[in-house]
N, C-alpha and C positions, 0 to 999 in steps of 0.2 A: 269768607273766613270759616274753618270747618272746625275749631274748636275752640269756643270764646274765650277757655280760661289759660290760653297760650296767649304769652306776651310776643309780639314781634316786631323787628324794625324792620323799619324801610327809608331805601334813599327818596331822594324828594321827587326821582325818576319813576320810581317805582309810585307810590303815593298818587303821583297826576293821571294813574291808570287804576286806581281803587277806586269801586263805581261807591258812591251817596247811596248811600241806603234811608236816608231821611224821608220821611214821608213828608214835607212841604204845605203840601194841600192837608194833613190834617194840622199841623203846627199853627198854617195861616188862619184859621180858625178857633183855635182854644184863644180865650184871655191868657194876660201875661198870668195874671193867680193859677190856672191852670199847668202854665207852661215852668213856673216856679215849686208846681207841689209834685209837679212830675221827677223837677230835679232834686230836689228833696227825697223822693222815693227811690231814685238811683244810688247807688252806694257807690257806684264808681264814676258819679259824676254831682256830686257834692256844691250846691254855691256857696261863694264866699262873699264876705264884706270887707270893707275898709280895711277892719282891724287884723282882718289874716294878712291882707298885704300889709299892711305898717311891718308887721314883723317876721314876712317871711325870706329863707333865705335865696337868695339867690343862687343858682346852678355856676359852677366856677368857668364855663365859656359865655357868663355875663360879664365875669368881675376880672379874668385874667386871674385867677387866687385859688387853691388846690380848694375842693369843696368840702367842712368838715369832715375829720374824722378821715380824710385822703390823703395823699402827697403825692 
């Protein structure tokens, strides 16, 4: 990927040919505390709890239902 702050899609063809960029071997090593304050420090990749899913909504090719604010 040569510009991170480009959003892009891909079919799921495409996808099963974008290499893992994860380092593995260092993941398999941190504590989960580590692995949790890592995603804390990401901004674009945020954990959630419980209560985000209790109330979040659903994308409308979950529900069959226009997704707010759409038609």
């Amino acid at each position: 990927m040569k510009d991170k702050s480009t959003l892009v899609k891909y079919t799921r063809e495409e996808l099963a040919h974008v290499p893992d960029e994860t380092d593995w071997e260092t993941v398999d090593t941190m504590t989960d505390e580590e692995v949790y304050q890592d995603a804390l420090n990401d901004r674009d990749a945020r954990p959630t709890d419980a209560t985000f899913w209790e109330n979040a909504p659903l994308p409308s090719h979950f529900t069959n239902k226009p997704t707010q604010g759409k038609t």
